[in-house]
PLY file of the C-alpha trace (Angstrom):
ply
format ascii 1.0
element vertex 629
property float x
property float y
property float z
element edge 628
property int vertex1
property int vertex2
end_header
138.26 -10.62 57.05
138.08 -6.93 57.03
136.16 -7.10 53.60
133.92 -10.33 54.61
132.84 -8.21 58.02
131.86 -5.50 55.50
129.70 -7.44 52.99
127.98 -9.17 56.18
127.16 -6.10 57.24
125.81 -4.78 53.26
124.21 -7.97 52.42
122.27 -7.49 55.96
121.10 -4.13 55.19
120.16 -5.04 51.59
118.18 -8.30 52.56
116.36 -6.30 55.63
115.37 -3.47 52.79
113.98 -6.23 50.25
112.08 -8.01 52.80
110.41 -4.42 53.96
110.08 -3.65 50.55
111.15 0.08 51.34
114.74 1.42 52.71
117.48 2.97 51.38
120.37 0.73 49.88
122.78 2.85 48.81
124.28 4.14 51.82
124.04 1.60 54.24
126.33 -0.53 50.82
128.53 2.51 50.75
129.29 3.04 54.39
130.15 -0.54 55.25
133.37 -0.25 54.76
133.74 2.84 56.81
131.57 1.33 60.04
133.76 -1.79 59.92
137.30 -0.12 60.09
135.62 2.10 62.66
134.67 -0.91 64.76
137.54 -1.54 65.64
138.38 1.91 67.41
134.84 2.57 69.10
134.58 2.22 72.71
131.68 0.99 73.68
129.67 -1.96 75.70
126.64 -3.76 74.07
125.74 -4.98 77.58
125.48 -1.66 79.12
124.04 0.86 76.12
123.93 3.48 78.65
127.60 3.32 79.98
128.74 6.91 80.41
132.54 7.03 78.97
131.45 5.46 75.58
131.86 6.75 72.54
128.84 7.90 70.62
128.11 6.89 67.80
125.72 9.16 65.74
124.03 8.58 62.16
122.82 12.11 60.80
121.55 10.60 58.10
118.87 8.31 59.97
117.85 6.90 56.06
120.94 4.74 56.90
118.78 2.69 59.58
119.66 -1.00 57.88
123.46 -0.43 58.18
122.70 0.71 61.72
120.82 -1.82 62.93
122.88 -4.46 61.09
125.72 -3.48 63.06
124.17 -3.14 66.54
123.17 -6.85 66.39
126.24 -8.03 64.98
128.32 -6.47 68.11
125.49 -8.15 70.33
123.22 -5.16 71.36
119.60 -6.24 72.32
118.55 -7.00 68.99
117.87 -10.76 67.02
117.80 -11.98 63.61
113.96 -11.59 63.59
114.14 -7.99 64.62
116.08 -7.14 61.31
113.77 -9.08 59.51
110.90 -6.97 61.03
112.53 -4.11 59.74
110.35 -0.76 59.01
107.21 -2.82 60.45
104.71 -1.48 62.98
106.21 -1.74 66.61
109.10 -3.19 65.37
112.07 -2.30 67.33
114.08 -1.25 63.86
111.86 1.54 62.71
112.84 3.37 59.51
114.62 6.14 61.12
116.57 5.22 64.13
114.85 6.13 67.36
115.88 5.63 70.86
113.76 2.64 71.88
116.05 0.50 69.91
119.41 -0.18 72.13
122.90 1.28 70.81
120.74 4.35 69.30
122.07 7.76 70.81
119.49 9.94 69.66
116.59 10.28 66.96
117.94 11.56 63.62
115.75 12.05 60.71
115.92 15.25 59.18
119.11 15.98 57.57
121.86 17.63 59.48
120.34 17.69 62.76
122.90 14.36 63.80
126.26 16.58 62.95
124.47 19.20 65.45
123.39 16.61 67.61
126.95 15.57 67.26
128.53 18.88 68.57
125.95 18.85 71.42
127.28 15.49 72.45
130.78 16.68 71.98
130.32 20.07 74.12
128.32 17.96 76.70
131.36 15.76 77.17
133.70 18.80 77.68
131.67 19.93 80.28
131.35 16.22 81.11
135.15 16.15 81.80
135.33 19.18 83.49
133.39 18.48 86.05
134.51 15.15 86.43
138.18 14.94 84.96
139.95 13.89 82.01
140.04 10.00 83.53
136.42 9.64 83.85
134.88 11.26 80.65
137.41 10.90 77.52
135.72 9.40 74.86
135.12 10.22 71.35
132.10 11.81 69.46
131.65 9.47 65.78
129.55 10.97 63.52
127.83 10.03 60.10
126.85 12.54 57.49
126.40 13.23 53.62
125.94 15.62 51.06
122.35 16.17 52.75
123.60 17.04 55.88
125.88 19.21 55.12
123.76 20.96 52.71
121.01 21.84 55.34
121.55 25.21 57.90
122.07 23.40 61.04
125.57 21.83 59.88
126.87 25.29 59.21
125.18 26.64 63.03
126.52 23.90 64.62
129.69 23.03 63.36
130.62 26.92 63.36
130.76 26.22 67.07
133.09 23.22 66.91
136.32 25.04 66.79
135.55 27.69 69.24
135.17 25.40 71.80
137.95 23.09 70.44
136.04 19.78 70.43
138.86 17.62 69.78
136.46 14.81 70.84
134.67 15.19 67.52
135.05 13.16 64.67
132.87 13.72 61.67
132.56 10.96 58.67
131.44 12.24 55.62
130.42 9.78 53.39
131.03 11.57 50.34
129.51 9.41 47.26
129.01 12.58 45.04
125.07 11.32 44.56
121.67 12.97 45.54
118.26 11.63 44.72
117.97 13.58 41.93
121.34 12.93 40.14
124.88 13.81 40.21
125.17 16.14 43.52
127.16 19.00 41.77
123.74 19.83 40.21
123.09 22.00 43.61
125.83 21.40 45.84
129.60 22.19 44.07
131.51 23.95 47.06
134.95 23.03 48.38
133.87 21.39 51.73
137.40 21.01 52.96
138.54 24.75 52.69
134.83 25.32 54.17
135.58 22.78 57.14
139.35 24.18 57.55
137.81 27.82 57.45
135.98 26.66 60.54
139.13 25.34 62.17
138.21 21.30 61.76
141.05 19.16 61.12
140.43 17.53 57.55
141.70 14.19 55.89
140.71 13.17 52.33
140.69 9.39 52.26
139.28 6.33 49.72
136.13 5.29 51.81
136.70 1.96 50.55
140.52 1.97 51.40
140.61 -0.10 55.04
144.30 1.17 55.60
143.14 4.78 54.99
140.30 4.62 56.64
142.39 3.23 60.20
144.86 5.69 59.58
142.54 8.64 59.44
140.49 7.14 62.43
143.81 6.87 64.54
145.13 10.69 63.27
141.54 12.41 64.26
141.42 10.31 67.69
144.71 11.92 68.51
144.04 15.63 66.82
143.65 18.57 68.48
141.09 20.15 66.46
137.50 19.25 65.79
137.82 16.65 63.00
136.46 15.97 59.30
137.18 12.47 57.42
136.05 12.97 54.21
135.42 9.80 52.80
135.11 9.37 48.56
132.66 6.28 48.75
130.45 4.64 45.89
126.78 4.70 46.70
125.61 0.73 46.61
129.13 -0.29 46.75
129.58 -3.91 45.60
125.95 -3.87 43.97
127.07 -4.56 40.68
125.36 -2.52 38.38
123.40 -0.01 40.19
127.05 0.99 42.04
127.04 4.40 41.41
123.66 4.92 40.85
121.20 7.23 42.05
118.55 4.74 41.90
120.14 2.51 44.36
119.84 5.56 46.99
115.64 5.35 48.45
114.61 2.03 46.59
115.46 -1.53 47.15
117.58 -3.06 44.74
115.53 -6.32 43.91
116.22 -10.28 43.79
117.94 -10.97 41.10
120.93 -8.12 41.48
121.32 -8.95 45.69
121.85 -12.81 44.77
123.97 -11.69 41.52
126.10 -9.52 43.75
126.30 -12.28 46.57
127.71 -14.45 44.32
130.41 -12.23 42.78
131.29 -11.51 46.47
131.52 -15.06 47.61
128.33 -15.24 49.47
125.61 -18.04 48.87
123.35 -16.29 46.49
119.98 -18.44 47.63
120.47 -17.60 51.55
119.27 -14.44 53.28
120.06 -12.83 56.44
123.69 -14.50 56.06
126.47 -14.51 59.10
129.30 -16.72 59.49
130.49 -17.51 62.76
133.76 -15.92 61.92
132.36 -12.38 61.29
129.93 -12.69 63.84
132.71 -13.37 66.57
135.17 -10.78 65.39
131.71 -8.08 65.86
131.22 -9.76 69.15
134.51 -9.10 70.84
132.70 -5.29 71.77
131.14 -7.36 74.18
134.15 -8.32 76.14
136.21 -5.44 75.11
133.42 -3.10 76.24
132.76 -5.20 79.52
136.64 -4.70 80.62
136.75 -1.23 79.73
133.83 -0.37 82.03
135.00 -2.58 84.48
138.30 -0.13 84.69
136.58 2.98 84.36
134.32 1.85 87.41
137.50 1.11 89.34
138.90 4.89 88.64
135.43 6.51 89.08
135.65 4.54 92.88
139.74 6.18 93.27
138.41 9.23 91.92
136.16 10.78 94.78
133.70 11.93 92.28
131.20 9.04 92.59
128.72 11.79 94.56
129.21 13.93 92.38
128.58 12.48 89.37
125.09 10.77 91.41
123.71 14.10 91.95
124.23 15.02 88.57
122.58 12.07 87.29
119.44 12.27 90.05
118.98 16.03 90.48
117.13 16.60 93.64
114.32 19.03 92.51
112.85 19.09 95.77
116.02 21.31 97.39
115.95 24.54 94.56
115.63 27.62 96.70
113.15 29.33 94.48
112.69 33.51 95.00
109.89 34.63 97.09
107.78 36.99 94.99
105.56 39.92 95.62
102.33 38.65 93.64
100.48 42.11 93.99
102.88 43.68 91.74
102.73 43.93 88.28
105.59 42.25 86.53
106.90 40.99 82.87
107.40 37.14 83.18
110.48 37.50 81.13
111.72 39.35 84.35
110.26 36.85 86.96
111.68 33.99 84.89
115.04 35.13 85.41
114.98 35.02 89.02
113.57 31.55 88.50
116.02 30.27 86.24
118.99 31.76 88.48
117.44 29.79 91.37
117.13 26.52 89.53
121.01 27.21 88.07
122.48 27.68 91.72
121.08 24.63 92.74
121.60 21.99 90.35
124.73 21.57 88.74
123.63 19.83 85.75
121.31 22.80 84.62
122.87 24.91 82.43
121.83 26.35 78.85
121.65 29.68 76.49
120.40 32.23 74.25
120.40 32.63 70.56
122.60 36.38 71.08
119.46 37.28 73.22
120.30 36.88 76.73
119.83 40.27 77.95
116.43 41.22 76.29
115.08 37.84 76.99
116.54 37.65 80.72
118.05 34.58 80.51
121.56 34.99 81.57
122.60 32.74 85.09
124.21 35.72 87.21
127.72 35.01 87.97
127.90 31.02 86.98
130.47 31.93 84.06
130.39 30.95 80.03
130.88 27.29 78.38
133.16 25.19 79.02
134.08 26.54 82.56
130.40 28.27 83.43
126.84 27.43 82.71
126.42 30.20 80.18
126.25 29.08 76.50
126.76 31.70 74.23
125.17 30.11 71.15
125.18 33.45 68.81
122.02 33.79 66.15
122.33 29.91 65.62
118.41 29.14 67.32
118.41 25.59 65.21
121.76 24.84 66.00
121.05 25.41 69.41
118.06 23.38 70.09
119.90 20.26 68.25
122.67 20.62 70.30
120.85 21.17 73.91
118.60 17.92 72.59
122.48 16.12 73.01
122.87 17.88 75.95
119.21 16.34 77.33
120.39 12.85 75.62
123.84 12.58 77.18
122.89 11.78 80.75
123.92 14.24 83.03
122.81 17.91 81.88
119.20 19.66 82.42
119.41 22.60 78.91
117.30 25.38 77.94
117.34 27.09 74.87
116.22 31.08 74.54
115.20 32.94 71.82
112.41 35.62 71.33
108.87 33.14 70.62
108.46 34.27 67.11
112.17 32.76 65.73
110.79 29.55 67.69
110.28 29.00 63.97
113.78 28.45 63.16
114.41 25.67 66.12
111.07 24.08 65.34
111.88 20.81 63.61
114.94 19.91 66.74
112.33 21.26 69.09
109.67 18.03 67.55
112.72 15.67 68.00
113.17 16.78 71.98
109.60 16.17 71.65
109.73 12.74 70.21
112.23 11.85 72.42
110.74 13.50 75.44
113.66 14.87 76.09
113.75 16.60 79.28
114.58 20.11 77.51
113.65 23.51 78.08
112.46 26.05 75.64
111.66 29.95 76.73
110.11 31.87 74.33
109.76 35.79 75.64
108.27 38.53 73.82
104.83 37.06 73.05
101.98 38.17 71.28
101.45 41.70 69.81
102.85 43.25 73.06
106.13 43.35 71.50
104.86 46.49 70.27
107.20 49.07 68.33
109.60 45.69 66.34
105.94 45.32 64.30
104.44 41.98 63.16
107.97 40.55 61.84
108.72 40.23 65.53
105.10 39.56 66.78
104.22 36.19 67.32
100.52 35.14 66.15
100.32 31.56 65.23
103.20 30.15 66.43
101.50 29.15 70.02
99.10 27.09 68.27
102.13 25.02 66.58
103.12 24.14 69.69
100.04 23.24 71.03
99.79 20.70 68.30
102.82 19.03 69.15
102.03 15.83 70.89
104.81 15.06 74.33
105.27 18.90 74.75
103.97 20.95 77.70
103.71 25.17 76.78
103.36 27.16 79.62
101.91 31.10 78.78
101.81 32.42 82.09
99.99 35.32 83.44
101.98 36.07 86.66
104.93 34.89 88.49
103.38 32.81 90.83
102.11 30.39 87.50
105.90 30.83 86.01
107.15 29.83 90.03
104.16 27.27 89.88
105.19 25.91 85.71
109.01 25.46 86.80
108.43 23.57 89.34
105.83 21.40 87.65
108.32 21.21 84.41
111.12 20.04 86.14
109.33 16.91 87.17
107.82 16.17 83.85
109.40 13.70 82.00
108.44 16.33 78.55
110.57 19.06 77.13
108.27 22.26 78.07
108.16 25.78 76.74
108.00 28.85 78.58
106.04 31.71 76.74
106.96 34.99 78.35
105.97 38.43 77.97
107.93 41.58 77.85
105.78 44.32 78.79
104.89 44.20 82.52
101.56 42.11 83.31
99.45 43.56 85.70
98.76 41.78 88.99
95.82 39.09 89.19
94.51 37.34 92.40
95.20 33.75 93.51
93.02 30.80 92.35
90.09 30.16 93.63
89.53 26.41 92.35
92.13 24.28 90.72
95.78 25.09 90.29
98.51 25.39 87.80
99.12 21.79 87.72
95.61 21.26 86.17
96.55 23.56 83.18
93.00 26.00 83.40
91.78 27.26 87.36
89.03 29.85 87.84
90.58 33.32 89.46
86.99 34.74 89.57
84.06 33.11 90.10
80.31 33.91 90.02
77.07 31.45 90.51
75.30 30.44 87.06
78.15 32.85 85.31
76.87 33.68 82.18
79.90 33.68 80.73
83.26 31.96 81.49
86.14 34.13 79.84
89.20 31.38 79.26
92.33 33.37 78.83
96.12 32.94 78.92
99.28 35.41 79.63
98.41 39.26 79.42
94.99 38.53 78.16
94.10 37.17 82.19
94.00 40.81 83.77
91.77 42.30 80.91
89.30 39.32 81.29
89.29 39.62 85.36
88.63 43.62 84.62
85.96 42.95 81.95
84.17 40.71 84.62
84.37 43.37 86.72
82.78 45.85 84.48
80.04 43.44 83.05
78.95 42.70 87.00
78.58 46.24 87.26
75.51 45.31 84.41
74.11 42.71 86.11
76.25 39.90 83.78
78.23 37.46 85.64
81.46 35.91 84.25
83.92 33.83 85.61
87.30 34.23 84.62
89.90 31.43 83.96
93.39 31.51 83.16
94.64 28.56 81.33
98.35 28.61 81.60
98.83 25.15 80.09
96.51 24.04 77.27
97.58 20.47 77.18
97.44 19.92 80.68
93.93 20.92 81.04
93.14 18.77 78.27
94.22 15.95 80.41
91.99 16.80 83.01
88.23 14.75 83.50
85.47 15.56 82.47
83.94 16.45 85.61
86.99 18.78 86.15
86.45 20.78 82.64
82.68 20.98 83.63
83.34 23.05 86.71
86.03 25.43 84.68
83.81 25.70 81.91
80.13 27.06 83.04
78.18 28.80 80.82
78.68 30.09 77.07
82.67 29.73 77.28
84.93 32.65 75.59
88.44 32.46 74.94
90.59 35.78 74.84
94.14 35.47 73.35
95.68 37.91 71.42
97.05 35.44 69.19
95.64 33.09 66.38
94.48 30.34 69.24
91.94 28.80 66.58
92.69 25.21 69.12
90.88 26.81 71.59
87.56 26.18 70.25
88.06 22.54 71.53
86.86 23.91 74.95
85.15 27.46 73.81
82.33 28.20 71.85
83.42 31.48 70.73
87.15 33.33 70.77
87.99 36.52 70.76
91.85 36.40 69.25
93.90 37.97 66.20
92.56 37.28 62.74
95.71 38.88 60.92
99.36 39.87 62.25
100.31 42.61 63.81
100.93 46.09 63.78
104.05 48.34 64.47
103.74 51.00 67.62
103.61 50.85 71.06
102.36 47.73 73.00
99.37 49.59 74.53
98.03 51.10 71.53
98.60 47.84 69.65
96.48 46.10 72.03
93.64 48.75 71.67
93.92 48.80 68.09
93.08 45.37 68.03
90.22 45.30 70.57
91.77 44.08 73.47
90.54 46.65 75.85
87.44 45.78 78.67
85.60 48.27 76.03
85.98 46.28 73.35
85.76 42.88 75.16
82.27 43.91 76.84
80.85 45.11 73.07
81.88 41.88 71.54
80.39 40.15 74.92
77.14 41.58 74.85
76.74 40.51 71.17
76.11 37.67 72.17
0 1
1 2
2 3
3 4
4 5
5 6
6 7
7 8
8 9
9 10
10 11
11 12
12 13
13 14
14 15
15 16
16 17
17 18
18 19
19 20
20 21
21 22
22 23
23 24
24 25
25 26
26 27
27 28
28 29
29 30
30 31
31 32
32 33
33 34
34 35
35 36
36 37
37 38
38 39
39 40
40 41
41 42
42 43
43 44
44 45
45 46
46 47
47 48
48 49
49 50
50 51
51 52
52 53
53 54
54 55
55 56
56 57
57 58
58 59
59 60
60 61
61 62
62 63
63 64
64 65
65 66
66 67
67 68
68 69
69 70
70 71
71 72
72 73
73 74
74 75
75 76
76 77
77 78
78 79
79 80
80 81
81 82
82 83
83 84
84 85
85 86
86 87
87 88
88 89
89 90
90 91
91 92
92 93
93 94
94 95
95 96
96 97
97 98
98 99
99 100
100 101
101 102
102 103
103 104
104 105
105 106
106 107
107 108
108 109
109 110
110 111
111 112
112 113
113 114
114 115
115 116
116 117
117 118
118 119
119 120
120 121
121 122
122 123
123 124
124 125
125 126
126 127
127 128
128 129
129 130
130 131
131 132
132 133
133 134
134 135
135 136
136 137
137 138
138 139
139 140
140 141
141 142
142 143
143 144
144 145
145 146
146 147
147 148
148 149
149 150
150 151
151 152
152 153
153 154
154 155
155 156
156 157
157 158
158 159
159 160
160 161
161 162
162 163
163 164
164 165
165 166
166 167
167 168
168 169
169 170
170 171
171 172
172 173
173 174
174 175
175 176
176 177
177 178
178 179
179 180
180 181
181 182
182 183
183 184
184 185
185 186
186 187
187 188
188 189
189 190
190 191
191 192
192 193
193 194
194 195
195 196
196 197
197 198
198 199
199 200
200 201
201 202
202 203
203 204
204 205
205 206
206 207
207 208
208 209
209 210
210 211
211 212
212 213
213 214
214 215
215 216
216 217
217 218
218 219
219 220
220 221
221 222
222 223
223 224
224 225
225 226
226 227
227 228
228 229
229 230
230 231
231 232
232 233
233 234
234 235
235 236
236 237
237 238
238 239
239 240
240 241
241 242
242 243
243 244
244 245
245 246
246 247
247 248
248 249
249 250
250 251
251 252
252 253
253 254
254 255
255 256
256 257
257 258
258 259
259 260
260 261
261 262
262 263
263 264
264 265
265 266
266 267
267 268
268 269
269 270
270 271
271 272
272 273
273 274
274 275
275 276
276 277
277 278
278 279
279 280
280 281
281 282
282 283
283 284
284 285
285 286
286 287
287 288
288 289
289 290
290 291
291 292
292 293
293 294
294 295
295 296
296 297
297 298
298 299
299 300
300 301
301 302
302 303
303 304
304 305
305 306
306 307
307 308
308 309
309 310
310 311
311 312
312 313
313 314
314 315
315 316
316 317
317 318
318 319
319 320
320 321
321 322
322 323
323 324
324 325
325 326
326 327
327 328
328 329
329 330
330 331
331 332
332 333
333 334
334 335
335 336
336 337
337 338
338 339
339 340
340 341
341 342
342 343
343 344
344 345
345 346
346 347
347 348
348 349
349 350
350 351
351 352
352 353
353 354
354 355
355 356
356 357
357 358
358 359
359 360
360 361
361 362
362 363
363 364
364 365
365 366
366 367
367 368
368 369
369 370
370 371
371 372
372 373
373 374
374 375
375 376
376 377
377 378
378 379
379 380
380 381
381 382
382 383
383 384
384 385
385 386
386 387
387 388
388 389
389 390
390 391
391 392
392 393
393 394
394 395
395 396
396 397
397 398
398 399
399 400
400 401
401 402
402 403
403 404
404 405
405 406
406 407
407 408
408 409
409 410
410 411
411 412
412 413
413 414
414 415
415 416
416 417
417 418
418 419
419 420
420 421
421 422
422 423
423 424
424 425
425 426
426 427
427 428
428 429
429 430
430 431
431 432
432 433
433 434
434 435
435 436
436 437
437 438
438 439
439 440
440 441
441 442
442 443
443 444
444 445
445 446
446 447
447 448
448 449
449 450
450 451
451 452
452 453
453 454
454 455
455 456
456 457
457 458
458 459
459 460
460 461
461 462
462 463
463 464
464 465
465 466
466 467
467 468
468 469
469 470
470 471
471 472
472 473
473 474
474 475
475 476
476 477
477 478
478 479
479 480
480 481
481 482
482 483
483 484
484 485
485 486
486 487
487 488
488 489
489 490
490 491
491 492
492 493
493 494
494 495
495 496
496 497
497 498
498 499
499 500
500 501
501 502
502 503
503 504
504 505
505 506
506 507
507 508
508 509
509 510
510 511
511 512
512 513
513 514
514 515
515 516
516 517
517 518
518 519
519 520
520 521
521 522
522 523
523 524
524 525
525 526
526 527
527 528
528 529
529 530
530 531
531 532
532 533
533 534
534 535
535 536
536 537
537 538
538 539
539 540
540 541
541 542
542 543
543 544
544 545
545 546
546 547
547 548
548 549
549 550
550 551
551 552
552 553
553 554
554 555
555 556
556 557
557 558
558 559
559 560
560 561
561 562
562 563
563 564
564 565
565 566
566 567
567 568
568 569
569 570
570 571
571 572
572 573
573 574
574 575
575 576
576 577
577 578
578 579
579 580
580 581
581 582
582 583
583 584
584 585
585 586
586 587
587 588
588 589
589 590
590 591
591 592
592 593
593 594
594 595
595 596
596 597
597 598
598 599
599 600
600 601
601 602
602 603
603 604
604 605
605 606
606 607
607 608
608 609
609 610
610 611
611 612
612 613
613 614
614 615
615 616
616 617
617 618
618 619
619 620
620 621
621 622
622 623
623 624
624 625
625 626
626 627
627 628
């Protein structure tokens, strides 16, 4: 039965792939094995995808979408026959890569290596999970895919580096290794020992045949009782049981054609001329998750009800936004908004229990530490070291699981290094928070390695992602609380050096993304700025009145916001010839200006003030370049 469940599940997957004409074969045949052994031990409940004490189930590589979605219809998650047959279409609810539309997916994988850290942030999460709400309520497991790929890529060794230090017992890694890559044999880049590597990191490691169903429940039921984080390593065959091309690394991002899938359902006792094949028998023995799952929830409900934490675990799951305590600030004195964000964040922290989060080894210089609330697992403070990828993967699990609010610090120009888990939180909209201090060229003495030019614009481009450069701590005060109730992940772009004091708006607000702070009649000239580059506009208005040339000044702490804004909105911001000041790249800003005044190169090493003058951001400069035109 064992091996008729598996070839159900590969003949699936191989059917869905030819009918898309596009997939990849080779692992979804070589895992099947593997996923059906490990059916039998997960914990979970097709009828309720979103209980909260199942396990996870997580496939780093998202390439192996067919096997995926094969098994989440045949345990009787929202998904039909026509849906796999729709596979890798437009709108279809089985897209190439799994994303979390599609019931029974946990999060969006795609890149390589980001599930294993996704993995560890669903582990940690349910630590903290179990903390809070005890052993009886959250004690489920953390089963993850992976390959050669995965654990090739950065993030594996960031995030799995954590693992043991924070004993994640709950986590169970699969590696499916088939020895294959897409360009050959694997040993042509990768040859390292991955179990000392894994045991060096203080996982738990069993070597097992992949295709051995004894092995495979006997390594299952060892790592389910370790007390170490865990690594099966699995010796599989890519395209297992497809005759010819078993082996292969042809079979790996191509579909393997007609003839061979009815030549290998034949030799495994399939009819060769059907597609999309399930006997009742397999179907049924898939199906029993539903009952299994619906009894196990049943019982957990009944000890969540004995256990007095029903409130508790309520206000974690609907945060009450509306009760922070926020700081009440002097607004007439000049500030960094690395400093004012830290009273903000403290606030938020004291007042919801689900926030927590943590720095790449930069808590102190980027202000980001939550005053005594205590380190992970017992505290709110996650001490993620220099790992900024591994970090944002794992706070995106942290966002995914269900009952945590993370943020994720780091100085704005390594934002580079978290950028491709910071698209999936995007993707996802993933209610995750990113704060990015030391902006611009007013980092000063560090030089342009640590000044950040161009990466605001990257963000800006990122569709489902709010970025918040703020001028003052009445728009950081203002972006929290705005963030919090967005349904986006949102970055915070801070500054170090203090920011002089600017007045209150004078039309529109921070919710509206651009308001005018000075305003003249027929201005013209309307100088659209963001961060430290507000105060030197609202002083070069000052001067330039002083020669009979009126400007309005507007700071713009949230580009896409004002871009949602009508027309008849952007009309009243934007009077007269419209010039944006930031001393970044901030080439997007010519969709509302019609000239800028920003960086053309990087930076320059000294301090932050003669930085800024060596680059022309002085009123002096400003007023030339304004009168030019």
């Amino acid at each position: 039965m064992l091996e008729k469940q598996a070839n159900t599940l590969r003949f699936l997957s191989a059917d869905m792939i030819e009918k898309a004409n596009s997939g990849h074969p080779g692992v979804a045949l070589g895992l099947a094995d593997m996923l059906t052994v490990l059916s039998y031990h997960l914990k979970h409940n097709p009828k309720n995808p979103q209980w909260l004490n199942r396990d996870r189930l997580i496939f780093s590589g998202g390439h192996a979408s067919a096997l995926l979605y094969s098994f989440l219809y045949l345990c009787g998650y929202d998904l039909s026959l026509d849906d796999l047959k729709n596979f890798r279409q437009l709108h279809s609810k089985t897209p190439g890569h799994p994303e979390i539309f599609t019931d029974g997916v946990e999060i969006a994988t795609g890149p390589l290596g980001q599930g294993v850290a996704n993995a560890v942030g669903f582990a940690m999460a349910a630590k903290k999970a179990a903390l809070l709400l005890s052993d009886d309520i959250i004690n489920h497991k953390i089963y993850c895919f992976c390959g050669d790929g995965d654990l090739q890529e950065g993030i594996s060794y960031e995030a799995c580096s954590l693992a043991s230090l924070h004993k994640l017992n709950n986590l169970i890694l699969i590696y499916d290794s088939n020895d294959i890559s897409i360009e050959g044999n694997v040993n042509i880049a990768f040859n390292e020992n991955v179990k000392l590597r894994f045991q060096a990191q203080g996982f738990e490691v069993f070597e097992i045949d992949g295709h051995n169903f004894k092995q495979i429940d006997e390594a299952l039921t060892k790592a389910k009782n370790s007390l170490k984080p865990n690594l099966i390593i699995a010796k599989t065959k890519i395209a297992k049981n497809a005759l010819e091309l078993e082996g292969s690394h042809h079979s790996h991002g191509a579909p393997l054609g007609e003839d061979l899938i009815k030549r290998a359902k034949k030799a495994n006792g399939f009819d060769e001329n059907l597609q999309f094949i399930v006997d009742e028998d397999v179907k049924l023995r898939f199906e029993s998750a539903l009952e299994l799952g619906d009894l196990e929830e049943a019982k957990w409900k009944d000890l969540l009800e004995k256990s007095g934490k029903k409130e508790l675990l309520n206000e974690l799951l609907n945060p009450n936004f509306d009760d922070i305590k926020y700081p009440d600030f002097d607004f007439s004195k000049d500030v960094a908004t690395r400093d004012s964000n830290c009273e903000i964040l403290n606030a938020i922290a004291k007042s919801l229990k689900g926030f927590l989060g943590g720095s790449a080894d930069l808590a102190p210089s980027n202000k980001t530490e939550l005053k005594g609330l205590g380190d992970f697992v017992e505290g709110k403070n996650i001490h993620f070291g220099v790992r900024e990828h591994g970090m944002a993967a794992i706070n995106n699990a942290f966002a995914r699981y269900g009952l945590f609010i993370p943020f994720s610090a780091t100085f704005f120009v390594f934002s580079e290094y978290l950028k491709p888990a910071a698209r999936l939180a995007a993707l996802m909209k993933l209610k995750h928070f990113f704060i990015f201090t030391h902006d611009s060229i007013g980092v000063g003495e560090d030089g342009p390695t640590h000044q950040p030019i161009e990466q605001l614009s990257t963000f800006r481009a990122m569709p489902n992602f709010l970025n918040f450069r703020v001028a003052n701590a009445y728009e950081n005060l203002k972006a929290w609380q705005i963030a919090l109730k967005s349904d986006l992940p949102c970055a915070f772009i801070l500054s170090r050096q203090k920011l002089k004091a600017i007045n209150k708006p004078i039309f529109g607000d921070v919710e509206n993304g651009a308001y005018i702070l000075h305003e003249e009649k027929d201005p013209s000239f309307t100088l659209l700025a963001s961060g430290s580059e507000v105060a030197l506009c609202l002083e070069t208005a000052k001067k330039l009145k002083e020669k009979n040339i009126k400007c309005n000044v507007v700071s713009m702490p949230c580009f896409e916001l004002f871009d949602k804004q009508d027309s008849k909105y952007k009309a009243k911001i934007l009077q007269g010839k419209v010039v944006g000041v930031e001393a970044l790249s901030s080439n997007e800003l010519y969709k509302f200006c019609d000239e800028l005044y920003n960086m053309q190169s990087f930076g320059e090493s000294g301090k932050d003030k003669d930085v800024f003058a060596y680059f022309g951001f002085t009123v002096d400069k400003l007023c030339e370049f304004l009168l030019r035109l």
